[in-house]
N, C-alpha and C positions, 0 to 999 in steps of 0.2 A: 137545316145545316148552315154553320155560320163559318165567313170564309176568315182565316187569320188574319190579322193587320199584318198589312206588309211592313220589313223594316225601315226606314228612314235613313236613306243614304247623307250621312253627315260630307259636306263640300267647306273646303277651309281656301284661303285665298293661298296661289303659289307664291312659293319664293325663289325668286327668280335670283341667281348666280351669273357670274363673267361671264358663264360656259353657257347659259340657255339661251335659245333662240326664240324669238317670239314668230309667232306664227300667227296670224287674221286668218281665219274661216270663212267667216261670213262678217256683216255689218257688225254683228256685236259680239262676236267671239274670238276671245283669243286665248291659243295655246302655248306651255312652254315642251321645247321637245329640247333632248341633250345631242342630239345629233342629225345630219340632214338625210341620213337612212330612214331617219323617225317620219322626215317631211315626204316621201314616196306616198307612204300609208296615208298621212291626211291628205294630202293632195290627190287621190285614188277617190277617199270619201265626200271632199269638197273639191272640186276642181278649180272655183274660184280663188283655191287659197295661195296666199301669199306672206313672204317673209320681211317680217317689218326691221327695220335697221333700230338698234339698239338707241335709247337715248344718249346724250356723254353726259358722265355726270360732269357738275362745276367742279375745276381745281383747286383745292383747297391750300392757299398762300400762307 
């Protein structure tokens, strides 16, 4: 008996908006969450985590 190929979860890069918040996990993960209700949840599952301050973008003259 042969077991079925599992499917292949396809991962695309986010796209991050005004509105998201980046979130660090751990050393090499980062999340976007739309709100800081969302940051309870990972912070529950990672305690190390923490909220990173948005880049500024440069102004364009």
């Amino acid at each position: 008996m042969s077991n079925p190929r599992k499917e292949k979860t396809l991962l695309r890069p986010a796209q991050a908006d005004e509105d998201c918040i980046r979130v660090r996990l751990d050393h090499r993960t980062i999340v976007l969450i739309k709100s800081m209700k969302n940051f309870a949840y990972w912070k529950e599952k990672y305690p190390a985590a923490v909220v990173i301050e948005p880049a500024v973008p440069a102004k364009k003259v």
